[in-house]
VMD Tcl script that builds the backbone (N, CA, C; Angstrom):
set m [mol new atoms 456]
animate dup $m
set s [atomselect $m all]
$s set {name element resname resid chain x y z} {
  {N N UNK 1 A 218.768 199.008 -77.031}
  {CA C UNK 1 A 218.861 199.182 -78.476}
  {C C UNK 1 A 220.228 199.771 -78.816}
  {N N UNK 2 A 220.662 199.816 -80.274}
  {CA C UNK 2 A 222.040 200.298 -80.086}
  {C C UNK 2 A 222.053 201.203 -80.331}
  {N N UNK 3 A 221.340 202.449 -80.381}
  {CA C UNK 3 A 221.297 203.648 -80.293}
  {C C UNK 3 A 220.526 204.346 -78.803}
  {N N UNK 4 A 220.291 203.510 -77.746}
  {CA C UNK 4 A 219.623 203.554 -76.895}
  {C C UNK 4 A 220.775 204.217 -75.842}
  {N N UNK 5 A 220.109 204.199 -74.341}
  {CA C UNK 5 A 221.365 204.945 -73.558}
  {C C UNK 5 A 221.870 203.771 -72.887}
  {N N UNK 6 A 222.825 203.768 -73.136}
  {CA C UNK 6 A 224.065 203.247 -72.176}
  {C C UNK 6 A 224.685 203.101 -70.831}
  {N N UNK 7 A 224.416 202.109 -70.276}
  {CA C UNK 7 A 224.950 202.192 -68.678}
  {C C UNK 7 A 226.265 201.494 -68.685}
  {N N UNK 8 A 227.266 201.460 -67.588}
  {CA C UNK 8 A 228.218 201.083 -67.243}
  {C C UNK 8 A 228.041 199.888 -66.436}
  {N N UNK 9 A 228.147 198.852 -67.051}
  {CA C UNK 9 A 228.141 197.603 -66.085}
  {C C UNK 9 A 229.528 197.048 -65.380}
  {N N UNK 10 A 230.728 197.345 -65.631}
  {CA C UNK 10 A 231.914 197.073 -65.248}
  {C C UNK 10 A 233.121 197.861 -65.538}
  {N N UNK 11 A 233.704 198.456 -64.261}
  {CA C UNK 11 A 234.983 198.898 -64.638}
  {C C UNK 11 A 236.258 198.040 -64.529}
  {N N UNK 12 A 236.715 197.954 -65.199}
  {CA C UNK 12 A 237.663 196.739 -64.917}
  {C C UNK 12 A 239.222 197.151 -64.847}
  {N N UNK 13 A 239.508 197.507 -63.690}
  {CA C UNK 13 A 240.822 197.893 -63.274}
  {C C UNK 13 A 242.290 197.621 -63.425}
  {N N UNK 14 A 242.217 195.893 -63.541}
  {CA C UNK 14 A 243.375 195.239 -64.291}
  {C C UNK 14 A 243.833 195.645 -66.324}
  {N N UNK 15 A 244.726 196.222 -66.672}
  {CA C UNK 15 A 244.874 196.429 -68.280}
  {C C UNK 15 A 245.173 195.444 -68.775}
  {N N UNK 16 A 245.283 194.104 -68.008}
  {CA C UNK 16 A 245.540 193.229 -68.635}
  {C C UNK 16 A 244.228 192.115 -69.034}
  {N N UNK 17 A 243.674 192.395 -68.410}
  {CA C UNK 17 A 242.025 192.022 -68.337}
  {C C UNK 17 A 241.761 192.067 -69.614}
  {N N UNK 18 A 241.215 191.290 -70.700}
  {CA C UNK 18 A 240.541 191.446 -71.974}
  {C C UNK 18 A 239.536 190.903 -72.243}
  {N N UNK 19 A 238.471 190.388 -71.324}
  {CA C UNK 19 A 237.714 189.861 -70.966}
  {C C UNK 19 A 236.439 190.270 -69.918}
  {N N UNK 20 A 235.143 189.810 -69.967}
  {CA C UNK 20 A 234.309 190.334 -69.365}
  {C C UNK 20 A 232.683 189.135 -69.572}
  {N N UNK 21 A 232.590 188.747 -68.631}
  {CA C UNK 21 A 231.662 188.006 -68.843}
  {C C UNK 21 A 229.954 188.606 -68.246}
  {N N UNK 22 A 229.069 188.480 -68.646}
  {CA C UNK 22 A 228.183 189.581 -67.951}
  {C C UNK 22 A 226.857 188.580 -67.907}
  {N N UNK 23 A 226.660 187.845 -66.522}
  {CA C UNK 23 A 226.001 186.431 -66.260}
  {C C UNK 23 A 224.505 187.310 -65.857}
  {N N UNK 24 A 224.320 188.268 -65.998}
  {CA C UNK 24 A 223.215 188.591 -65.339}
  {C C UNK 24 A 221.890 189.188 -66.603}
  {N N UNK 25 A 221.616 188.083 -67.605}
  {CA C UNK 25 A 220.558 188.600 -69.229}
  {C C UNK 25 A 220.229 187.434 -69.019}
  {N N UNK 26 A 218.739 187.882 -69.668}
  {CA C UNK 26 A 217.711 187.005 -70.258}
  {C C UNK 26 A 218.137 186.362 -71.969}
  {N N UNK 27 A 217.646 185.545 -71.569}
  {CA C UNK 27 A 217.703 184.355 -72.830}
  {C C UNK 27 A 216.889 185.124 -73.736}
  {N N UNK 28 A 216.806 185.386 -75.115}
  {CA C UNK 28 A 216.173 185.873 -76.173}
  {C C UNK 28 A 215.923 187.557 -76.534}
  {N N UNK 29 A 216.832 187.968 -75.590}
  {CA C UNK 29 A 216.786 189.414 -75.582}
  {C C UNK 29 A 218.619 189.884 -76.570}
  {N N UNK 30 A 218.004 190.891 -76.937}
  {CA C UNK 30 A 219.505 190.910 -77.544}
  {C C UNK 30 A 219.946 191.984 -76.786}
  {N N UNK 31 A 221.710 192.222 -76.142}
  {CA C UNK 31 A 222.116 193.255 -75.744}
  {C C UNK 31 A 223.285 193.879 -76.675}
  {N N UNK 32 A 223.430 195.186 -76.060}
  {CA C UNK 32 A 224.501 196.188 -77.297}
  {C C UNK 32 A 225.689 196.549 -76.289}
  {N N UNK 33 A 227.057 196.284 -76.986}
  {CA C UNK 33 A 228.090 196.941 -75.841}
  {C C UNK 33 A 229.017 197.722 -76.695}
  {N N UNK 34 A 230.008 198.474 -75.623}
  {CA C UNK 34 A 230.645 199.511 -76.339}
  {C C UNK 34 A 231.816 199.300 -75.079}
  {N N UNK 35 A 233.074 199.389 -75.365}
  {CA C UNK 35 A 234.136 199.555 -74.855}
  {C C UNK 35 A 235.335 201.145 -74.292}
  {N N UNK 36 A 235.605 201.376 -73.777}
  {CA C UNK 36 A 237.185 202.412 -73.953}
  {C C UNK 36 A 237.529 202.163 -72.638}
  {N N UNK 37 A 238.942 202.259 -73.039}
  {CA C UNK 37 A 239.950 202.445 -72.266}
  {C C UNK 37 A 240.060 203.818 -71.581}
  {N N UNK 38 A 240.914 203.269 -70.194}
  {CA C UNK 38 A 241.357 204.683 -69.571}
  {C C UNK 38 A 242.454 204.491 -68.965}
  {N N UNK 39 A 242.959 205.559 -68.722}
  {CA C UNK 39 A 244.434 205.576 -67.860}
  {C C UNK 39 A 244.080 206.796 -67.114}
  {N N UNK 40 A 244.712 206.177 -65.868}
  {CA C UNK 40 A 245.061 207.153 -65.090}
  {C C UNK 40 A 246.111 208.395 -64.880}
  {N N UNK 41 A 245.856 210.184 -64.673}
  {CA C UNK 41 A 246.813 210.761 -65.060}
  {C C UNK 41 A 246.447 211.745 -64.211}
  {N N UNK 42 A 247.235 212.198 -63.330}
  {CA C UNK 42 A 247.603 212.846 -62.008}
  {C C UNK 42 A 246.109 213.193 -61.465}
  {N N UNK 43 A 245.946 211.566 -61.205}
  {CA C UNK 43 A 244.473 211.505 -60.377}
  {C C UNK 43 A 243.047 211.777 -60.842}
  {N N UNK 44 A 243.143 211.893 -62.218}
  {CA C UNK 44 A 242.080 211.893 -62.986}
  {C C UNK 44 A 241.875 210.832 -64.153}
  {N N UNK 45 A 240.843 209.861 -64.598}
  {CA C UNK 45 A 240.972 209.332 -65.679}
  {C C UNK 45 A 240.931 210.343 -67.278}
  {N N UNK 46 A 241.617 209.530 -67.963}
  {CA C UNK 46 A 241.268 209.869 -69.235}
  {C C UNK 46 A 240.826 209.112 -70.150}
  {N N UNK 47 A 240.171 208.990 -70.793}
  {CA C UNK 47 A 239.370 208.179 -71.775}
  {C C UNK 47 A 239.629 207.906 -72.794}
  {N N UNK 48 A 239.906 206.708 -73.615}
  {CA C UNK 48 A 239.673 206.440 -75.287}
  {C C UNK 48 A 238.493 207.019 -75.564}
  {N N UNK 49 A 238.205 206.813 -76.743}
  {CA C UNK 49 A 237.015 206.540 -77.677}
  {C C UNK 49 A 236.205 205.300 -77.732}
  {N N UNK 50 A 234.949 205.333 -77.609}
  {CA C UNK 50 A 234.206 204.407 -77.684}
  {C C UNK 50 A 234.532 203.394 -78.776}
  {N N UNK 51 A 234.136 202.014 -78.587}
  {CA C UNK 51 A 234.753 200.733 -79.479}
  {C C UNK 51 A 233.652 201.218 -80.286}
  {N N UNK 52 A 233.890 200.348 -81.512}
  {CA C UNK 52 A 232.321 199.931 -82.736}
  {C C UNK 52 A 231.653 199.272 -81.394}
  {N N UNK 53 A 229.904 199.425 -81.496}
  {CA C UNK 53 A 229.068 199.089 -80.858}
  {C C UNK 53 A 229.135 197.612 -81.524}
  {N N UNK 54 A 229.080 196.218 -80.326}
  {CA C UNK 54 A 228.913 194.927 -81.051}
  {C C UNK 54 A 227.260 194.817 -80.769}
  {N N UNK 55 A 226.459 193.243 -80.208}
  {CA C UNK 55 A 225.453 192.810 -79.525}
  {C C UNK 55 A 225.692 191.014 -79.878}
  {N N UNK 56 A 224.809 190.800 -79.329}
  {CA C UNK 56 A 224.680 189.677 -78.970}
  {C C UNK 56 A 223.577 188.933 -78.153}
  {N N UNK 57 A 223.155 187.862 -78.689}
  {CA C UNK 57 A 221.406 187.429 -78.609}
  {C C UNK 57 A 221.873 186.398 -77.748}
  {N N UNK 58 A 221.220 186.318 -76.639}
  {CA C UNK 58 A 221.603 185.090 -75.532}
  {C C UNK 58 A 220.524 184.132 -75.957}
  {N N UNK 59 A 221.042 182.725 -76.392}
  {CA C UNK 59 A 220.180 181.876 -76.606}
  {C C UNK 59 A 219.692 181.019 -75.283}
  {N N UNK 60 A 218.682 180.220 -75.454}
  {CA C UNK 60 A 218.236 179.388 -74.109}
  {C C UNK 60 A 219.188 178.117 -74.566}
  {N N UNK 61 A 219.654 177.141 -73.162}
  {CA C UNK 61 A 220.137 175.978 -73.234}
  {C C UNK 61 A 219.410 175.052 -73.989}
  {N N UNK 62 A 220.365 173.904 -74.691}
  {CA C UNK 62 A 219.440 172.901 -75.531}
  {C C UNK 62 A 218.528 171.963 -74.221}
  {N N UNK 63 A 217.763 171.411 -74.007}
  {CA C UNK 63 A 217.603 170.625 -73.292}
  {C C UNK 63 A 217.923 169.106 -73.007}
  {N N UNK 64 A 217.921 168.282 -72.093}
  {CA C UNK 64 A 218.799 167.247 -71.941}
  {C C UNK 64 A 217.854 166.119 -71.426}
  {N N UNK 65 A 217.238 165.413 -72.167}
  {CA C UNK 65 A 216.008 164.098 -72.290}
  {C C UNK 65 A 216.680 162.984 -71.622}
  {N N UNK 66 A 215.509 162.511 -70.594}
  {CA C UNK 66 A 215.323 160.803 -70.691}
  {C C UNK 66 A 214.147 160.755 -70.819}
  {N N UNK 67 A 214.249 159.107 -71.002}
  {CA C UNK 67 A 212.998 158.981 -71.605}
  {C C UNK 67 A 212.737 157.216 -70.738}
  {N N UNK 68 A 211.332 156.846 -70.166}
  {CA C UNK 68 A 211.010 155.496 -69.879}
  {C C UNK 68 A 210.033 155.163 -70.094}
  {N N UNK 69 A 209.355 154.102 -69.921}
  {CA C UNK 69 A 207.993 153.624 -70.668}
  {C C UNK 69 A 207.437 152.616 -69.760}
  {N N UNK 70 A 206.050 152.512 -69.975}
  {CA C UNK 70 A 205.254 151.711 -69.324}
  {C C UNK 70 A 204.366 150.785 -70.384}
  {N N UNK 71 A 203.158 150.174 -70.506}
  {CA C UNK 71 A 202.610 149.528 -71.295}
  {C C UNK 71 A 201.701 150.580 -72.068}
  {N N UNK 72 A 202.211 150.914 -73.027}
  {CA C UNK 72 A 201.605 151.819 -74.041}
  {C C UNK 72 A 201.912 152.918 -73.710}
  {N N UNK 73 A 202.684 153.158 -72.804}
  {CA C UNK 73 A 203.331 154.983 -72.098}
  {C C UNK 73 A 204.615 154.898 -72.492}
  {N N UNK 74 A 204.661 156.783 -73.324}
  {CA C UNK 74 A 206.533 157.048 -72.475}
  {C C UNK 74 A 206.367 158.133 -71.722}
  {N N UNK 75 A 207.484 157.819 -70.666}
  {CA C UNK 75 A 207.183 159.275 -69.788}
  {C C UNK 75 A 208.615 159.968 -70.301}
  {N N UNK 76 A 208.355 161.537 -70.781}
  {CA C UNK 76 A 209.576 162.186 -71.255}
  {C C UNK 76 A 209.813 163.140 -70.213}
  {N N UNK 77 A 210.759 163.581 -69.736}
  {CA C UNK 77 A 211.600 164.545 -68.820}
  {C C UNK 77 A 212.651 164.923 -69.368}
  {N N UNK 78 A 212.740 165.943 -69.079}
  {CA C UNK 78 A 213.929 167.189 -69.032}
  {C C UNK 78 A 214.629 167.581 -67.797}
  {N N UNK 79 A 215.601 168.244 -68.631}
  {CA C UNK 79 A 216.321 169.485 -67.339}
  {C C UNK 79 A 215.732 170.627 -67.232}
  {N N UNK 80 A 215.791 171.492 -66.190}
  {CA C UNK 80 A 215.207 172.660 -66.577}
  {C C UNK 80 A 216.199 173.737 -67.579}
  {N N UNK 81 A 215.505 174.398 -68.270}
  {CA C UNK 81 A 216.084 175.429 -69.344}
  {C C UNK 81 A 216.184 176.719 -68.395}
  {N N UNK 82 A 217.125 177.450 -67.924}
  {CA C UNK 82 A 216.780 178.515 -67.094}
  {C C UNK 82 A 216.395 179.493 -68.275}
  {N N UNK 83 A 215.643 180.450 -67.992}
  {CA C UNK 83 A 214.721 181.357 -68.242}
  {C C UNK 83 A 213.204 180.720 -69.439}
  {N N UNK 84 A 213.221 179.683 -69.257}
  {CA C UNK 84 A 212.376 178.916 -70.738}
  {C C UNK 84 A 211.207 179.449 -70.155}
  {N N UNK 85 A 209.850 179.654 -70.998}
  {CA C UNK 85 A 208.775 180.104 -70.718}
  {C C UNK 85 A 207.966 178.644 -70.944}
  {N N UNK 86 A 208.589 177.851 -71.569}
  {CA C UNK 86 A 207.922 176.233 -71.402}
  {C C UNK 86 A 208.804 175.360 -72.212}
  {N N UNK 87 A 207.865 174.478 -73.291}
  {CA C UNK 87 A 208.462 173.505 -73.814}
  {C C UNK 87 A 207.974 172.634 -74.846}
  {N N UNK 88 A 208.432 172.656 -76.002}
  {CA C UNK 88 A 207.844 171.574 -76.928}
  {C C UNK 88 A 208.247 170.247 -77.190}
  {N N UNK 89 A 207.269 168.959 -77.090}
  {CA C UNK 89 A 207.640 167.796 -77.202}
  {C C UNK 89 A 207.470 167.474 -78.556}
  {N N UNK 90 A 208.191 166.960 -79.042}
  {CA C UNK 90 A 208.002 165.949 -80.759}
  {C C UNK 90 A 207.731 164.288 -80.904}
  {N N UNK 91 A 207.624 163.781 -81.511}
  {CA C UNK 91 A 207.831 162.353 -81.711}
  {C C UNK 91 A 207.489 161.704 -82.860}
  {N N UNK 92 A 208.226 160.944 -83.483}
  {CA C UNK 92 A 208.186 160.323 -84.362}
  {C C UNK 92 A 208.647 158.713 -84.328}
  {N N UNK 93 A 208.505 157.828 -85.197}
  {CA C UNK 93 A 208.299 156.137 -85.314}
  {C C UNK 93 A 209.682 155.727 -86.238}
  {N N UNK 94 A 210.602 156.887 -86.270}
  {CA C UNK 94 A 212.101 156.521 -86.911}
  {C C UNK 94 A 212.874 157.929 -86.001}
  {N N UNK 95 A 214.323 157.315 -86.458}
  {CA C UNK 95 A 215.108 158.671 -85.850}
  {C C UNK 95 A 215.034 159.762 -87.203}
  {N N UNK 96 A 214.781 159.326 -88.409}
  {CA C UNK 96 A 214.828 160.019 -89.855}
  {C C UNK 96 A 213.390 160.793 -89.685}
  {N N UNK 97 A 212.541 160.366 -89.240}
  {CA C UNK 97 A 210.839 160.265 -89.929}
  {C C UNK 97 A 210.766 161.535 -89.565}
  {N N UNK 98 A 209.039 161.944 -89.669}
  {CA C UNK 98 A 208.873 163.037 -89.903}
  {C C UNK 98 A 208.364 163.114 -88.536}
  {N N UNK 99 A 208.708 164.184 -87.692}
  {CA C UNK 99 A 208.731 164.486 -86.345}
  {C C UNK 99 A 207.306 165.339 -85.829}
  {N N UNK 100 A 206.232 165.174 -85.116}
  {CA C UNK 100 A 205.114 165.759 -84.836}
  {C C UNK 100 A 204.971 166.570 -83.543}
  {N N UNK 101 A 204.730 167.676 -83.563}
  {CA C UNK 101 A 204.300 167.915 -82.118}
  {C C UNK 101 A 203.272 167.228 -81.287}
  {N N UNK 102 A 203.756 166.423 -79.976}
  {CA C UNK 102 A 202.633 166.106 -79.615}
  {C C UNK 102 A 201.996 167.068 -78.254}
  {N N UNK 103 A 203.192 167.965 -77.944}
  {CA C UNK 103 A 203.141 168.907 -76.529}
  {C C UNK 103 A 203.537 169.496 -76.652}
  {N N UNK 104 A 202.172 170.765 -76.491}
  {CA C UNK 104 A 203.398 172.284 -75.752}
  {C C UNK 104 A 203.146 172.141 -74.360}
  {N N UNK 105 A 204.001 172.757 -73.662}
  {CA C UNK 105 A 203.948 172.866 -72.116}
  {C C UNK 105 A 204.251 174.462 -72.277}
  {N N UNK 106 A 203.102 174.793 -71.210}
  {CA C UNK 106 A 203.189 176.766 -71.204}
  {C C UNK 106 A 204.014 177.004 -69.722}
  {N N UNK 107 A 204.474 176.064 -68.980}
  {CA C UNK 107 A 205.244 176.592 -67.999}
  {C C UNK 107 A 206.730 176.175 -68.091}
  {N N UNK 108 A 207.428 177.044 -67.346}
  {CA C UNK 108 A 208.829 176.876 -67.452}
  {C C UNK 108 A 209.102 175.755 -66.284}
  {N N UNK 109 A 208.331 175.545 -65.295}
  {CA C UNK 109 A 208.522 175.048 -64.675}
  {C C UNK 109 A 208.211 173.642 -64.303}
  {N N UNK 110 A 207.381 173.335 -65.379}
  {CA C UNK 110 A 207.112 171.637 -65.752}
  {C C UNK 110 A 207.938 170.864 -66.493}
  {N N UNK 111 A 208.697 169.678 -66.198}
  {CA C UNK 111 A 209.457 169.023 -66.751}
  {C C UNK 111 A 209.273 167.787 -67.113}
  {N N UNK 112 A 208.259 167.743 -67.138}
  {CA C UNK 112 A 207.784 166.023 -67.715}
  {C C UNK 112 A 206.602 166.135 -68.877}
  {N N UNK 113 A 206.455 165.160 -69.683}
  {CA C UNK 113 A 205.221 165.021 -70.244}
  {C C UNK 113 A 204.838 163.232 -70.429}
  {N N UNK 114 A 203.638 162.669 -70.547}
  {CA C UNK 114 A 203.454 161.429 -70.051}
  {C C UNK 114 A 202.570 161.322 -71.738}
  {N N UNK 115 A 203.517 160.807 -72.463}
  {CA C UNK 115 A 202.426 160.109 -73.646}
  {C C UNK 115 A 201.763 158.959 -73.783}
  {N N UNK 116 A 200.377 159.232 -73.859}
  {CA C UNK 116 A 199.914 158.086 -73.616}
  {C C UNK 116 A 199.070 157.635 -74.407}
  {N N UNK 117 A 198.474 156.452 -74.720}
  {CA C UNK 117 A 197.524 155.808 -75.825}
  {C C UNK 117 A 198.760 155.077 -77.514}
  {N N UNK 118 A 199.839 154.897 -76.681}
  {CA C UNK 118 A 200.473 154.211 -77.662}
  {C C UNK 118 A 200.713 153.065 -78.085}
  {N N UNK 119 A 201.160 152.594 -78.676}
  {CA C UNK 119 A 201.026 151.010 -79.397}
  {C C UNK 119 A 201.731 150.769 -78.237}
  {N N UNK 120 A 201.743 149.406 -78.082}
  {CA C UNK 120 A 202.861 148.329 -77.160}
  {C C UNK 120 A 203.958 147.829 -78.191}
  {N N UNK 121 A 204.712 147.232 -77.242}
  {CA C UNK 121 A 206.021 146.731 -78.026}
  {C C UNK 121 A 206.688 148.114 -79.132}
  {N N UNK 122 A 206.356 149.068 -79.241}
  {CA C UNK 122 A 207.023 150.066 -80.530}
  {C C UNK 122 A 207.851 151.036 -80.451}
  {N N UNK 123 A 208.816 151.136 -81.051}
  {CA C UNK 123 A 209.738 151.911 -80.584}
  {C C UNK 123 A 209.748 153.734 -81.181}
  {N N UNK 124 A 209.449 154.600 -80.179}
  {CA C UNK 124 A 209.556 156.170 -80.273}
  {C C UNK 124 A 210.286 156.676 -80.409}
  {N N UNK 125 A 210.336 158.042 -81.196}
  {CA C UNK 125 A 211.668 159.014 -80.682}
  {C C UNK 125 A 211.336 159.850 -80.541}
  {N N UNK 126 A 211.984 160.756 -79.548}
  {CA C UNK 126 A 211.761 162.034 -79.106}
  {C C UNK 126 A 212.776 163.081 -79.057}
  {N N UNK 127 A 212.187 164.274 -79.259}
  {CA C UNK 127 A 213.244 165.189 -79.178}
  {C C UNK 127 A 212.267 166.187 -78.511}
  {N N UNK 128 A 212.530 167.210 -77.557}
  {CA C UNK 128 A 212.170 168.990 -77.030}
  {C C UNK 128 A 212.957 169.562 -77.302}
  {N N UNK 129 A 212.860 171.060 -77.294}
  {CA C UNK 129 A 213.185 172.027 -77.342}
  {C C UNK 129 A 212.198 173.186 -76.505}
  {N N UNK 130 A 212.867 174.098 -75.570}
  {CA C UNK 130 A 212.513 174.612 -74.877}
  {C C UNK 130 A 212.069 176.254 -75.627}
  {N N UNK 131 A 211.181 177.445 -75.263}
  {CA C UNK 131 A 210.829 178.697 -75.791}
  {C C UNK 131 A 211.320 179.640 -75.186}
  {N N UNK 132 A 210.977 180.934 -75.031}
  {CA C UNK 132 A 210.938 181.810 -74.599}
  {C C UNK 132 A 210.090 182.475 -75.059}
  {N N UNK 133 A 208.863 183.162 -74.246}
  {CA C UNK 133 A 207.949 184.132 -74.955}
  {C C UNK 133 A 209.170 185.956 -75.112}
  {N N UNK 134 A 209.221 186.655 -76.273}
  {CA C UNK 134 A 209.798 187.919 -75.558}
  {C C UNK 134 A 209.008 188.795 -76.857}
  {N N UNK 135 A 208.483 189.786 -76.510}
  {CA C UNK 135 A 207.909 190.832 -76.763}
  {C C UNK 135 A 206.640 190.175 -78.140}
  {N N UNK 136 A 205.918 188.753 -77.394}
  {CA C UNK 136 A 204.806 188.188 -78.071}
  {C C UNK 136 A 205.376 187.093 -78.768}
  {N N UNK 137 A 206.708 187.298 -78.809}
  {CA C UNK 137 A 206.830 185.749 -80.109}
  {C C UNK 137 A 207.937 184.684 -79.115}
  {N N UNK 138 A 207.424 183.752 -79.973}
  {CA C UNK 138 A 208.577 182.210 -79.205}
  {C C UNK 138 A 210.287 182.359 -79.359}
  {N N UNK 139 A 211.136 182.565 -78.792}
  {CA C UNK 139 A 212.252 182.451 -79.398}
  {C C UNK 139 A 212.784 181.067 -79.052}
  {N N UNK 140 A 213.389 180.019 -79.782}
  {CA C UNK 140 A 213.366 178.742 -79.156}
  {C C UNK 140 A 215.096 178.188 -79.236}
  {N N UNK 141 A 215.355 177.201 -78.556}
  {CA C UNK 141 A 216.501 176.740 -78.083}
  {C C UNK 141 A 216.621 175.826 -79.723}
  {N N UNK 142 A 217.974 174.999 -79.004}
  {CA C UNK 142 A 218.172 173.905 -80.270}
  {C C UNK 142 A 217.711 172.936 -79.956}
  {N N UNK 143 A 217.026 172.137 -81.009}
  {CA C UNK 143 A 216.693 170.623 -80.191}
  {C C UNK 143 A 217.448 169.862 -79.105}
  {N N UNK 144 A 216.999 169.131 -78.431}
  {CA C UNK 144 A 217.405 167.974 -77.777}
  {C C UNK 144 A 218.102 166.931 -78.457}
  {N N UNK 145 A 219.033 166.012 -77.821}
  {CA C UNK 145 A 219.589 165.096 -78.728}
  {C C UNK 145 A 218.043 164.283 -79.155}
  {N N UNK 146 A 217.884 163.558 -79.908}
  {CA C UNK 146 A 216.944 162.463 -80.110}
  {C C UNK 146 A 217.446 161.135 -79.504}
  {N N UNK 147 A 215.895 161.165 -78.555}
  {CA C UNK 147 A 216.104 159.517 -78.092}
  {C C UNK 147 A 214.965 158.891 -78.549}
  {N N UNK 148 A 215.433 157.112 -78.030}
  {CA C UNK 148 A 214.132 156.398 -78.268}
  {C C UNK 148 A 213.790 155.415 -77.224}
  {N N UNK 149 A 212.830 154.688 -77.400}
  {CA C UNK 149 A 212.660 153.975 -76.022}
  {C C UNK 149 A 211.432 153.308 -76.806}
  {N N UNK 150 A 211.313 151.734 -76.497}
  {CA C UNK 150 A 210.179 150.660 -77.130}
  {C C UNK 150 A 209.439 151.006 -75.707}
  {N N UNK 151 A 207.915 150.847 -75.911}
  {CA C UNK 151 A 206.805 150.961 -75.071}
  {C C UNK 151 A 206.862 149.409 -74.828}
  {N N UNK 152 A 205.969 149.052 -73.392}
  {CA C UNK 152 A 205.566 147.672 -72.830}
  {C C UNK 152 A 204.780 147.338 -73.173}
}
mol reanalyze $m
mol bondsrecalc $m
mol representation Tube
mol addrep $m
């Protein structure tokens, strides 16, 4: 929180360094940082003043669809979303139209969904977007590009 306590995740020794990348957060959590400088002075540091506190909400990756079909099937797949807690499928009968859920998936670790009982010959579109459960609620990625694919 940004009034919470503060740990030191990096000292960064180069002054020319203005940069800091910090690969190790969860998707949908927000973190708080704070900066100062130091110099060294007959073997002791000395310290700036703390920066303005920023934060920043790590979003989950969009996900990345194909899509193939069988006679009245599409089978939809993904990439995996790292940290996703699952996944929602959509589909609709235009790339404009009005888009339906037809799947949630509650694991992060399933990447397919198999729709089935559809017309033949017709052409679908699909889009996912992946979740995150964090402290009870969904936080969700950006859609997928939209694809489509005619059934057999």
């Amino acid at each position: 929180s940004k009034d919470g306590k503060y740990s030191k995740v990096k000292t960064i020794t180069d002054g020319k360094t203005l940069r800091f990348d910090d690969a190790k957060l969860e998707a949908g959590k927000t973190y708080y940082y704070k900066v100062r400088a130091y110099k060294t002075v007959n073997n002791k540091k000395v310290y700036s003043d703390y920066s303005s506190v920023v934060s920043t909400t790590l979003k989950l990756s969009k996900p990345s669809v194909t899509l193939s079909s069988a006679y009245r099937k599409v089978y939809v797949k993904w990439k995996k979303v790292n940290d996703a807690s699952g996944y929602e499928v959509y589909r609709a009968s235009s790339k404009t139209g009005k888009y339906s859920k037809v799947k949630t998936i509650t694991k992060g670790s399933t990447l397919s969904y198999t729709n089935s009982n559809l017309a033949s010959k017709k052409k679908y579109y699909y889009k996912v977007r992946a979740f995150k459960v964090v402290s009870g609620k969904k936080v969700y990625s950006s859609y997928s590009d939209i694809k489509n694919i005619k059934t057999k």
